[in-house]
N, C-alpha and C positions, 0 to 999 in steps of 0.2 A: 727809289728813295722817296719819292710825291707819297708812294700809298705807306708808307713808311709812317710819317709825318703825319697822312691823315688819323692816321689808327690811332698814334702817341695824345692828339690830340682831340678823337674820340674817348678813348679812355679818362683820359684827364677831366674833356666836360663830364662825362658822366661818373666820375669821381666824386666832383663836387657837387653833383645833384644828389646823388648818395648822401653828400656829408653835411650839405643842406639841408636835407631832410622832403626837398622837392620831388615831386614825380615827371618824368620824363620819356620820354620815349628814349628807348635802347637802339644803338644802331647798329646796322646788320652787317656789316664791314668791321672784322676784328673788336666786335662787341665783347662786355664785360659782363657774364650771368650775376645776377644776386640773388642771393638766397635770401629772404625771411623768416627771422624765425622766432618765437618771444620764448622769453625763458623768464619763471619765475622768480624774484629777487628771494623769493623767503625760500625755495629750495636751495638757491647756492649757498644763500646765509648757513643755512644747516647745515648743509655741506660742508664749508668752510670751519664753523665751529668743531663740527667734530674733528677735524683734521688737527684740530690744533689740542688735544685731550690730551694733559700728561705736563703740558707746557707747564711752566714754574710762574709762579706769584712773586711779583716785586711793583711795590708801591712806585706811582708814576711810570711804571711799564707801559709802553705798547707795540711793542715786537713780542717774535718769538722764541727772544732771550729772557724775556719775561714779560708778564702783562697784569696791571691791575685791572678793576672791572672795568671801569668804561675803555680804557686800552685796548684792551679784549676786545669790546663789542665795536667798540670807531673800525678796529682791524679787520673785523670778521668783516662789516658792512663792506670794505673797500676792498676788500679781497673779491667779494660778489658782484662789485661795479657801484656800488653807493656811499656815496659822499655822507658822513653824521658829525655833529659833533663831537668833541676829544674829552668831555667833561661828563658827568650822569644829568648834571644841570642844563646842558646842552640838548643834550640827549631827548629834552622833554618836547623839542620839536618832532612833529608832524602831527598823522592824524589819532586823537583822545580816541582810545576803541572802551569800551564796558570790560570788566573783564571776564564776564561771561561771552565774551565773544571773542575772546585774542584766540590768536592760531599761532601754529610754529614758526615762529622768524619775528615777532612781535620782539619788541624789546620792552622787558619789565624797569621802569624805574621803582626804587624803593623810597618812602620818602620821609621822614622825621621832623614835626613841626612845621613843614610849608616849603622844606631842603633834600633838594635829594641826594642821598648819600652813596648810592650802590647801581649799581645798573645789571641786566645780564639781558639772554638771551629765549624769549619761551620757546622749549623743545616738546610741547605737546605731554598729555597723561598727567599736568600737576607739575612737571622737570623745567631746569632751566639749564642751559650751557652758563657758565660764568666763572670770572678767576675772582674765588671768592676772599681768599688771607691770603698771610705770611703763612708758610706749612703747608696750604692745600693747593695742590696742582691744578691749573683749569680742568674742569670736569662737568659732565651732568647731575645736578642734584635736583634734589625736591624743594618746591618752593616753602621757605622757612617762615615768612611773615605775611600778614596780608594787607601790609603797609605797604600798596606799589598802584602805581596805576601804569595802565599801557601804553603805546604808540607803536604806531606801524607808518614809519617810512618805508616799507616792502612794498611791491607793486611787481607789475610785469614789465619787461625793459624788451623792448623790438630792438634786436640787434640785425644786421645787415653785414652779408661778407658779399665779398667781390671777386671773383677768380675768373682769369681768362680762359677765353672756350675755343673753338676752330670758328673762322671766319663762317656765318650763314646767311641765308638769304631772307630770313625774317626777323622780322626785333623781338627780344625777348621781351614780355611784360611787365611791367614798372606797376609796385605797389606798393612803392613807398609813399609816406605820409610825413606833412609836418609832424615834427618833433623824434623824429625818428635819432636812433644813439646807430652809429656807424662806427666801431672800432678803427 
């Protein structure tokens, strides 16, 4: 029951050194492996957009019962693991890229007067994902206007799993770092 007890609360500290984002040494008595591993926000972004092609247009949507543009794009982000704005005015946080240099998962705002009106998502070749009307299904289309400037809250996101292994007699290696994301 003693080594019962120790393991529960092996696990557990180094749970929350995981979820701290701290590094730590692993302990070799019913230790927990973790994996490292970084995955790009702007591929799941894509990812996710496409999955969602076909969905239906409904102003103030953001499900996928229906989605207006920025709906759409708040949805895709958080489907990937990113928090955005719900608005296209919103939206106009993060990093200003040129738009000679946006890449796929950039989100294009559109803007009229100093307002932006429209949001979507850059799918690379000139395309954007986006639920553009009433009548047209989210889809990829061609970029219509060149009234949009970019942003890119994409990045790379260190996730961390945890799965238990057979008791060993050495510690497994701790790589984690502050600011680590731990599901």
């Amino acid at each position: 029951m003693r080594s019962h007890a120790r393991i529960s609360a092996s696990l557990a500290l180094g749970s929350a050194l995981v979820l701290t984002g701290l590094a730590g040494p692993a302990f070799a008595e019913g230790s927990s492996a973790v994996k490292v591993s970084k995955v790009s926000t702007a591929k799941e972004v894509i990812s996710e957009a496409k999955q969602l092609k076909g969905k239906p247009y409904r102003y103030g949507g953001a499900t996928p019962s229906g989605f207006d543009c920025s709906g759409y794009v708040q949805y895709v982000y958080k489907q990937a693991g990113k928090k955005i704005g719900r608005t296209s005015g919103a939206q106009l946080s993060g990093a200003s890229i040129p738009k000679s240099k946006k890449k796929p998962g950039d989100i294009l705002i559109f803007m009229r007067g100093g307002t932006a009106y429209h949001s979507a998502i850059y799918a690379g070749d000139g395309k954007m994902w986006e639920a553009q009307r009433t009548g047209v299904p989210v889809g990829k289309h061609g970029i219509w206007s060149s009234g949009y400037v970019v942003r890119r809250p994409a990045g790379t996101v260190t996730v961390a799993k945890t799965s238990a292994k057979e008791a060993s007699s050495t510690p497994a290696p701790s790589s984690l770092g502050a600011g680590t994301y731990a599901p």
